[in-house]
C-alpha positions as CSV (number, residue, x, y, z in Angstrom):
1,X,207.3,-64.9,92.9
2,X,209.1,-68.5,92.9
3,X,209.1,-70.4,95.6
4,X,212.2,-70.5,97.7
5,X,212.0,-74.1,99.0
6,X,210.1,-77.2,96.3
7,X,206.9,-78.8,98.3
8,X,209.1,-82.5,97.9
9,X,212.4,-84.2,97.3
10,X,211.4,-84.8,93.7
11,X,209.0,-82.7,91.7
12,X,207.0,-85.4,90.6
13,X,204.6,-83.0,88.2
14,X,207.5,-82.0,86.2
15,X,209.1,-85.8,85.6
16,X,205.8,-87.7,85.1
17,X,203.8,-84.6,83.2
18,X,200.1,-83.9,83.2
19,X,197.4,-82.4,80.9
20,X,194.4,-80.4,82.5
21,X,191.1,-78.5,81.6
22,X,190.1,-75.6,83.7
23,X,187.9,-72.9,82.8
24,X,188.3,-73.4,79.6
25,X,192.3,-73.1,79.7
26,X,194.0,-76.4,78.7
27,X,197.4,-76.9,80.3
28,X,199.9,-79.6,78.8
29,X,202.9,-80.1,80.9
30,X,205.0,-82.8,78.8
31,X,207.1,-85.7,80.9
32,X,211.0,-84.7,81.5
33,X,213.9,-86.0,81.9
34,X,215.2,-86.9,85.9
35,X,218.5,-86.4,85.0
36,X,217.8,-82.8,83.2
37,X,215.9,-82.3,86.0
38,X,218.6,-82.9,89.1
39,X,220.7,-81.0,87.3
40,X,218.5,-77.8,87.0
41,X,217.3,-77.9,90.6
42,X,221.5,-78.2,91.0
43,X,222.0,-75.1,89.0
44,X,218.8,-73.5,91.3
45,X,220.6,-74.2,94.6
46,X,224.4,-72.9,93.0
């Protein structure tokens, strides 16, 4: 399930990114843009 409410005021994992090992699963979540961002959690809310 999604969440219903984000965990801060800015989701700082998706606009700063971050690159991960964990049992034996790499994750690569690349930086995005604040602007594309504001605008999807916009869209969310509508």
């Amino acid at each position: 399930q999604e969440p219903s409410v984000l965990p801060a005021r800015l989701p700082n994992l998706l606009v700063g990114g971050s690159s991960g090992i964990a049992v034996g699963m790499t994750t690569n979540i690349p930086p995005h843009n604040l602007g594309e961002i504001c605008d999807a959690i916009i869209y969310l809310i509508d």
